[in-house]
C-alpha positions in Angstrom: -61.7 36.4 -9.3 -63.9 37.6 -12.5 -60.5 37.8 -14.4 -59.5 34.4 -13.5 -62.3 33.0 -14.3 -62.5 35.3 -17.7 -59.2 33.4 -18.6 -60.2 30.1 -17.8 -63.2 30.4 -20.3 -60.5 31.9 -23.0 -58.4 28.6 -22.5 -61.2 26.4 -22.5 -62.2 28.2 -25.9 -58.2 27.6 -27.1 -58.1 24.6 -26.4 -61.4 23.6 -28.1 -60.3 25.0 -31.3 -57.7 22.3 -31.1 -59.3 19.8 -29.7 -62.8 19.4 -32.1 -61.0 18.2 -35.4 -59.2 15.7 -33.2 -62.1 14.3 -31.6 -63.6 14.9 -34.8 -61.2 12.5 -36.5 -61.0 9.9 -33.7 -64.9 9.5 -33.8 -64.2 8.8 -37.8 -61.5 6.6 -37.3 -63.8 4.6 -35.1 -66.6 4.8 -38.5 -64.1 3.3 -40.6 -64.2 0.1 -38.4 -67.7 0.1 -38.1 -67.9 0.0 -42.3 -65.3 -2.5 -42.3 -67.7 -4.6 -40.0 -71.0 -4.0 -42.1 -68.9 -4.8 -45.0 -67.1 -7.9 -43.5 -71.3 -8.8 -42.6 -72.5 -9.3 -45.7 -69.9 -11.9 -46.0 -71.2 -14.0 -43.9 -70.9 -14.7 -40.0 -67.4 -16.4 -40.1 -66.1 -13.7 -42.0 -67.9 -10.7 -38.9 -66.2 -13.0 -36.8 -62.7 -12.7 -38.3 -62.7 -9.3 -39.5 -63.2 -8.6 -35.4 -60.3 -10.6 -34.4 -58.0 -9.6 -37.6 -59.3 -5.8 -36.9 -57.7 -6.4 -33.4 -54.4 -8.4 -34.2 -53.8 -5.5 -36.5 -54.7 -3.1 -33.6 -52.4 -4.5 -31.4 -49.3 -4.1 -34.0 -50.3 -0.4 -34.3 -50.0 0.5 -31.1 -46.5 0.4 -31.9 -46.8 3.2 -34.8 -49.1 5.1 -31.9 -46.9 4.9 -29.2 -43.6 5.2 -30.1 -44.6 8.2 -32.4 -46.8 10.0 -29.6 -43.3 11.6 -28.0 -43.2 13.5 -31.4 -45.9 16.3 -30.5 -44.4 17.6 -27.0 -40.8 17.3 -28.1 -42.2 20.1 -31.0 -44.8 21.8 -28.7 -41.5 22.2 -26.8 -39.4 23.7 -29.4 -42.1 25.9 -30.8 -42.5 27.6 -27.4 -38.4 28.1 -27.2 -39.4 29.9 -30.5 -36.8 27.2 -32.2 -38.1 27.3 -35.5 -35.7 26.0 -37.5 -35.0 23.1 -35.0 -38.6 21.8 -35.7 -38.2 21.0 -39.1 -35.1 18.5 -37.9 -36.9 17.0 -35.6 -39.7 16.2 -37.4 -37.5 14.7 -40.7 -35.9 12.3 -37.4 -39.4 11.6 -36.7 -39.9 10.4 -39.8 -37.0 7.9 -40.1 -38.6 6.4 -36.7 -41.7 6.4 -38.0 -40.3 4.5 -40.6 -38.8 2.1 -38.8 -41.5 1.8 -36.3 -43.7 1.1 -39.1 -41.9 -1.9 -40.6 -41.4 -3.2 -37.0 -45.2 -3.0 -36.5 -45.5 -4.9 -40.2 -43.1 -8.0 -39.2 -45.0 -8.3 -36.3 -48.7 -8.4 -37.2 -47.4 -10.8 -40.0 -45.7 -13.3 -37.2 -48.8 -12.8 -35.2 -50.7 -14.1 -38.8 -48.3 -16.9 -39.0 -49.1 -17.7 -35.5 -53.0 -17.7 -35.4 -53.2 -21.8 -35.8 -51.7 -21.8 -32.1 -54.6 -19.7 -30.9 -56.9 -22.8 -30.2 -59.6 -20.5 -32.3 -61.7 -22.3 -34.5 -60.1 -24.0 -37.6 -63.4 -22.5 -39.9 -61.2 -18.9 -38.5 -57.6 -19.1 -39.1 -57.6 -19.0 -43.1 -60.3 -15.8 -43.1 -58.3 -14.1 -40.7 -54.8 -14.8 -42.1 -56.5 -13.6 -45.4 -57.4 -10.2 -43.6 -53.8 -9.5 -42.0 -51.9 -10.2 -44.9 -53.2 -7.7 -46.9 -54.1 -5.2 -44.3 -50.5 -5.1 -42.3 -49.1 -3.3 -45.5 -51.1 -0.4 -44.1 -48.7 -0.3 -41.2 -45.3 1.7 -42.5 -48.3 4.6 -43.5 -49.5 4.7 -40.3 -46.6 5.2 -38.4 -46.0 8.1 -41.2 -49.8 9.5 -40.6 -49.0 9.5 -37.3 -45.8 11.5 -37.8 -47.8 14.2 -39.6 -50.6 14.2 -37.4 -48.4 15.0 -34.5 -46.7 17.7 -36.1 -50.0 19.4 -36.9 -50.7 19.0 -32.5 -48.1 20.7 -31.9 -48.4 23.8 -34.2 -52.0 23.7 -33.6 -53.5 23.2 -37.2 -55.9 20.2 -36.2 -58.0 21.2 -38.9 -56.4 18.8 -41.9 -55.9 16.0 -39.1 -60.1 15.8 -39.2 -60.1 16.7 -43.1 -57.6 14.0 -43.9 -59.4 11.2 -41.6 -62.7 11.9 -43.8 -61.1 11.6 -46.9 -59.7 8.3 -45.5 -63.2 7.3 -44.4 -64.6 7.8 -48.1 -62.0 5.9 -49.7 -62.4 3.4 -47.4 -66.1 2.9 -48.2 -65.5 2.9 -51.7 -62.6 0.5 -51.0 -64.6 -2.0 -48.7 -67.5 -2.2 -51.5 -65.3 -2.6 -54.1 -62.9 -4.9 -53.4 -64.8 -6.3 -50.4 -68.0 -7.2 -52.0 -66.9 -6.5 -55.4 -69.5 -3.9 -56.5 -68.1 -1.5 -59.3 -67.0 -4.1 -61.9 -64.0 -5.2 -59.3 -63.6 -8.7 -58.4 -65.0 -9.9 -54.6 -62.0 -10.2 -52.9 -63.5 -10.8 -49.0 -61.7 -10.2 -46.1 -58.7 -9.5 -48.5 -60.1 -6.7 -50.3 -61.0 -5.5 -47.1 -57.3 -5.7 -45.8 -56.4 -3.9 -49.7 -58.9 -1.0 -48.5 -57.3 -0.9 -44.8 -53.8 -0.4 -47.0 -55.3 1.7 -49.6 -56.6 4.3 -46.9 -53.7 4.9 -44.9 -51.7 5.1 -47.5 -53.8 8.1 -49.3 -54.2 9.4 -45.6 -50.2 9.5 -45.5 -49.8 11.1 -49.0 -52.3 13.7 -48.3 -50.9 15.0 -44.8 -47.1 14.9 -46.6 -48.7 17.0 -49.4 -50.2 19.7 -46.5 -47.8 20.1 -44.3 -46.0 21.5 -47.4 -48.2 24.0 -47.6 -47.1 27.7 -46.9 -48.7 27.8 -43.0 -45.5 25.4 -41.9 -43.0 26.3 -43.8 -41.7 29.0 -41.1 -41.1 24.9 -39.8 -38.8 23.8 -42.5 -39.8 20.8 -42.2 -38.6 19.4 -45.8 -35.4 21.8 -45.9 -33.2 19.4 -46.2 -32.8 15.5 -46.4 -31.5 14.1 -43.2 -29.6 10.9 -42.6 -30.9 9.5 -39.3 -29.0 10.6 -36.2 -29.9 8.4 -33.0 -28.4 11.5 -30.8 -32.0 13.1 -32.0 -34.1 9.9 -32.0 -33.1 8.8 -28.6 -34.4 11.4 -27.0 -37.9 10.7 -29.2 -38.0 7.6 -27.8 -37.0 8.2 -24.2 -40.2 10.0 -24.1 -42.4 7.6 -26.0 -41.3 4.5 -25.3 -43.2 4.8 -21.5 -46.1 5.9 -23.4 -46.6 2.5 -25.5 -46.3 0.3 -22.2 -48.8 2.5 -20.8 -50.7 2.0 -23.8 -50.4 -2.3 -23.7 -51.1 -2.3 -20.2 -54.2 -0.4 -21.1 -55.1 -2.4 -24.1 -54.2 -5.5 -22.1 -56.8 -4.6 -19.4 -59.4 -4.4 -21.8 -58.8 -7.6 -23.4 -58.5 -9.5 -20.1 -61.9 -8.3 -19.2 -63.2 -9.2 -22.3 -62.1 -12.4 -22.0 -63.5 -12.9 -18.2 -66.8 -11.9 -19.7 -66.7 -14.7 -21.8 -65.5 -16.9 -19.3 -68.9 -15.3 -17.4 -71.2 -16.2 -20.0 -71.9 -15.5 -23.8 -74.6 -13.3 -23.0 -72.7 -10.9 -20.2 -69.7 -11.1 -23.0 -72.5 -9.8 -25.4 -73.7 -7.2 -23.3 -70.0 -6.3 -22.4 -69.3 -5.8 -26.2 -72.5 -3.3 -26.3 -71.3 -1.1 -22.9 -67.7 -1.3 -24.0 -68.1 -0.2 -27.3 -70.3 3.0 -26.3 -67.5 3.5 -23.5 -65.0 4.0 -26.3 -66.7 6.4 -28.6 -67.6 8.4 -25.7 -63.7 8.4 -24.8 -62.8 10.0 -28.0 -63.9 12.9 -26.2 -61.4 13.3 -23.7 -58.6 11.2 -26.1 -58.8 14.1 -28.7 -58.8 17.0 -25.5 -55.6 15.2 -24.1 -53.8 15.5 -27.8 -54.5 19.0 -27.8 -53.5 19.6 -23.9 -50.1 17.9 -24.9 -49.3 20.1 -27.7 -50.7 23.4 -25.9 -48.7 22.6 -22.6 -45.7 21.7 -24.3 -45.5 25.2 -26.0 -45.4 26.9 -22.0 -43.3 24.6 -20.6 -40.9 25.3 -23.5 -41.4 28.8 -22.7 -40.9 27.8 -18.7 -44.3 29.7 -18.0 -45.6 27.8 -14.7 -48.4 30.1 -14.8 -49.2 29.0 -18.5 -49.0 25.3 -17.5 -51.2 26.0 -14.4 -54.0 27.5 -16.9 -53.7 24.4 -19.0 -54.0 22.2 -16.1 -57.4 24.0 -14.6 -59.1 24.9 -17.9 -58.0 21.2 -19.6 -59.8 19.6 -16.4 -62.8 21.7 -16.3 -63.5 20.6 -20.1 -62.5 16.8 -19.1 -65.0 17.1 -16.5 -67.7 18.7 -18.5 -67.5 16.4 -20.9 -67.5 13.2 -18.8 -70.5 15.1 -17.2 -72.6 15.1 -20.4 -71.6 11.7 -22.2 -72.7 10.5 -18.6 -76.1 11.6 -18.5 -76.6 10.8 -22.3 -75.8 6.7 -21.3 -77.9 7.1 -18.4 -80.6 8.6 -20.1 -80.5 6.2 -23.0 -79.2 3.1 -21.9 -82.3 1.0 -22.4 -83.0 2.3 -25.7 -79.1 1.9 -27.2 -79.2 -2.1 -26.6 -81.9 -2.3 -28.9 -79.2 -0.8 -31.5 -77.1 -3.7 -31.5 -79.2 -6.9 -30.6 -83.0 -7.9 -29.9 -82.6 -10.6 -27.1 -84.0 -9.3 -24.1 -81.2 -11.0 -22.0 -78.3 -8.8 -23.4 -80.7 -5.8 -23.7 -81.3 -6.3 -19.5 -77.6 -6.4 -18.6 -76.1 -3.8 -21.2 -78.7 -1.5 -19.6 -77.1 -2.3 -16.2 -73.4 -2.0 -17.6 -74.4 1.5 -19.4 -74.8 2.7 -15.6 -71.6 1.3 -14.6 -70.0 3.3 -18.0 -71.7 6.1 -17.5 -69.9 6.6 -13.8 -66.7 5.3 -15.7 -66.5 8.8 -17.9 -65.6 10.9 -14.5 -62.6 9.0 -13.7 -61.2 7.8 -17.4 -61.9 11.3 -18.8 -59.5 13.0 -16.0 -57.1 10.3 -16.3 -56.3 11.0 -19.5 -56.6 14.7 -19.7 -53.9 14.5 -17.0 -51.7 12.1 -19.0 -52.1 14.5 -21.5 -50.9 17.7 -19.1 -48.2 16.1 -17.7 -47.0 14.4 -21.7 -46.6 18.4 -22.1 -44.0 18.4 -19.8 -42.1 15.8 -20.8 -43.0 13.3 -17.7 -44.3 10.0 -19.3 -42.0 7.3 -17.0 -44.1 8.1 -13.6 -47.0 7.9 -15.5 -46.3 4.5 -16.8 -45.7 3.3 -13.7 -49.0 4.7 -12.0 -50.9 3.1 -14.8 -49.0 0.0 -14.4 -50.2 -0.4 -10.9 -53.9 1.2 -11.3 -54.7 -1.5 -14.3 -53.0 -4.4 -13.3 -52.8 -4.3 -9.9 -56.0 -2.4 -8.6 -58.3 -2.3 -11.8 -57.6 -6.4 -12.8 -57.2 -7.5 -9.0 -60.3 -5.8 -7.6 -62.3 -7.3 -11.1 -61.4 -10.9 -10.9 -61.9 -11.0 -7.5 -65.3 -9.7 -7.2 -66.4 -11.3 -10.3 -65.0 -15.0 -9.9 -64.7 -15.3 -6.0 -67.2 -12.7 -4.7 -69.8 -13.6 -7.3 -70.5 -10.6 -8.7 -70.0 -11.5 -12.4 -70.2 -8.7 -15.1 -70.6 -6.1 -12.4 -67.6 -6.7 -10.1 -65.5 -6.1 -13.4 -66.9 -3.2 -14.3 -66.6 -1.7 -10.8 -62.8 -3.1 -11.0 -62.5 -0.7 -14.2 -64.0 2.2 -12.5 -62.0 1.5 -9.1 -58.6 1.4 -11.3 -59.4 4.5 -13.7 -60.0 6.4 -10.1 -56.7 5.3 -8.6 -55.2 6.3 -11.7 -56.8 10.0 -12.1 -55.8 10.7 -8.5 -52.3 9.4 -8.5 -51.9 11.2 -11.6 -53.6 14.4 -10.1 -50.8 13.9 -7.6 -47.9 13.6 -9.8 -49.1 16.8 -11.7 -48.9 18.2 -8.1 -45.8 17.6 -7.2 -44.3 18.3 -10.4 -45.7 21.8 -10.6 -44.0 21.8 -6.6 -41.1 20.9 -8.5 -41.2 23.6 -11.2 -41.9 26.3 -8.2 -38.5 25.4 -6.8 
């Protein structure tokens, strides 16, 4: 029992080593919005107002690049534990023609979604600001889909460490950028929302340069990753994509959730939509917690499955849950603890202040569920098995999360509280159907 227990704490610790610069880097990637909001700010309120919505029209298109690029890392983490060296670096120059690809695909759409905004019924004082944002700022797209590429290939061998040194570079040339051609401070012209959108472009693509430049370095080349130049081959990118392709509908019926109850708060009242925004927006940085643990529970279960090590995959399961759980545990207490201080961050009416304190409790009882639902995506990624998962999420967002919110909040009467406990209801039926596929695959496995 003492030596079980002895190598659960040695996992934990593994697994941590990978996981901190990818938390790391997801909490900076969240910064680099927040500057692009103080920035848009001293614009003026119309231009705050667009900057949100162009920020998450442009979101939207990259979940493309974040998706269809995310079936990179246990396709590697595979090969790596097969000890196929050489068949990494081929993969990986595919994976770059489909991040390619994937990239420009992202670009045509965010710039038909700009060509579209007029249709939106937003207000007319919006359209202009926030066509000026996207037009500039969808450029950025084609690097992404590239940083992405990169950033995958560094899960799977388990050098996080540029991943989180690359992201703050990004997040200095981005404040830089944002003053410069946002507010024009340096001697630059002030650009607005378009220099803002030149600074979204200018960071991804140093971010893409820099993590092409590294994984040149001599700690990959045992990879071979730029051997040779490959034409694309679809025999190698279909399989890519049969794995990924799950993970961005997952990823829109996610996104989708969250929008839909960001517009019933609104529907509820401008002050429960305000108070949302606060609770929401806390939920999310405390998810990058459990967002960067999944990445590295991909890549370190996809290296024992390629090896066919149940055992190995077991270890990943219990020790990647018993960090999910105490993290969930301690992001938990800090919004309990705090949650009538944190309002006063974002706004002085006492209104919002009231009900974000009453949210915070609902997200603070959200980390248990959404932390071990994606720590379990992340497991059963490893092993290749993203369709199930799909589908489970498919049903626990839109049919239990969504149905169970707009119910209690617009027939029951429950208001901002019946969807939050629709959120928290879903993310639970998620974890344990999840829990349960993990199950029965590992059944599976035992043959």
């Amino acid at each position: 029992m003492v030596v079980k227990y002895r190598r659960i704490v040695l996992d934990c610790k593994r697994t941590l080593v990978i996981a901190i610069p990818l938390i790391g880097a997801q909490l900076l990637q969240m910064a680099n919005g927040l500057v692009d909001a103080a920035v848009a700010g001293r614009l003026g309120p119309a231009e705050l107002a667009a900057g949100g919505i162009g920020a998450g029209v442009w979101f939207f298109s990259s979940l493309l690049c974040i998706g269809l690029m995310a079936g990179l890392s246990p396709a590697l983490s595979r090969l790596i534990g097969q000890g196929r060296r050489a068949a990494v670096g081929k993969v990986f120059r595919q994976g770059l023609w489909l991040a390619v690809l994937t990239g420009l695909i992202a670009l045509g759409l965010c710039l038909v979604l700009a060509a579209t905004l007029h249709s939106w019924s937003l207000q007319a004082e919006l359209v202009p600001l926030i066509r000026q944002y996207l037009v500039t700022a969808c450029w950025s797209l084609p690097a992404f889909a590239v940083v992405m590429a990169c950033r995958n290939v560094c899960e799977a061998t388990g050098v996080t460490r540029p991943v989180l040194l690359v992201q703050l570079i990004g997040l200095v040339v981005n404040l830089f950028a944002d003053l410069a051609f946002g507010l024009g401070w340096f001697g630059f012209p002030r650009l607005g929302l378009v220099g803002i959108g030149i600074a979204t472009s200018a960071v991804m693509v140093t971010m893409a340069v820099a993590l092409v430049i590294y994984l040149r370095r001599d700690i990959f080349k045992r990879y071979q990753l730029f051997s040779l130049f490959d034409k694309p081959d679809w025999l190698e990118i279909k399989p890519m994509l049969a794995l990924a392709l799950p993970i961005y509908l997952a990823l829109l019926f996610e996104a989708g959730l969250f929008v839909a109850t960001a517009l019933q708060m609104g529907m509820i009242g401008t002050i429960e939509a305000g108070a949302h925004y606060i609770a929401i927006s806390l939920a999310g940085a405390c998810f990058m917690l459990p967002l960067g643990l999944s990445f590295a529970l991909t890549a370190r279960t996809g290296r024992v499955y390629g090896r066919e090590s149940l055992a190995g995959i077991k270890l990943r399961a219990v020790s990647g849950l018993v960090l999910a759980l105490i993290m969930s545990l301690a992001t938990a207490m800090l919004l309990m603890v705090f949650r009538h201080s944190i309002p006063g961050i974002y706004t002085d009416d006492a209104d919002v202040s009231q009900i974000a304190a009453r949210l915070l409790l609902y997200a603070a009882i959200f980390q248990i569920p959404d932390a071990a639902q994606v720590a379990l995506l992340g497991l059963l990624r490893g092993i290749q098995d993203t369709r199930v998962p799909m589908l489970i999420n498919l049903f626990a967002y839109w049919g239990v999360a969504f149905s169970v919110g707009f119910y209690s909040a617009h027939h029951l009467g429950y208001g901002a509280d019946g969807l939050w406990s629709g959120l928290i209801i879903g993310l639970t039926v998620s974890a344990v159907l999840l829990g349960v596929r993990l199950r029965f695959r590992l059944r599976d496995m035992e043959g």
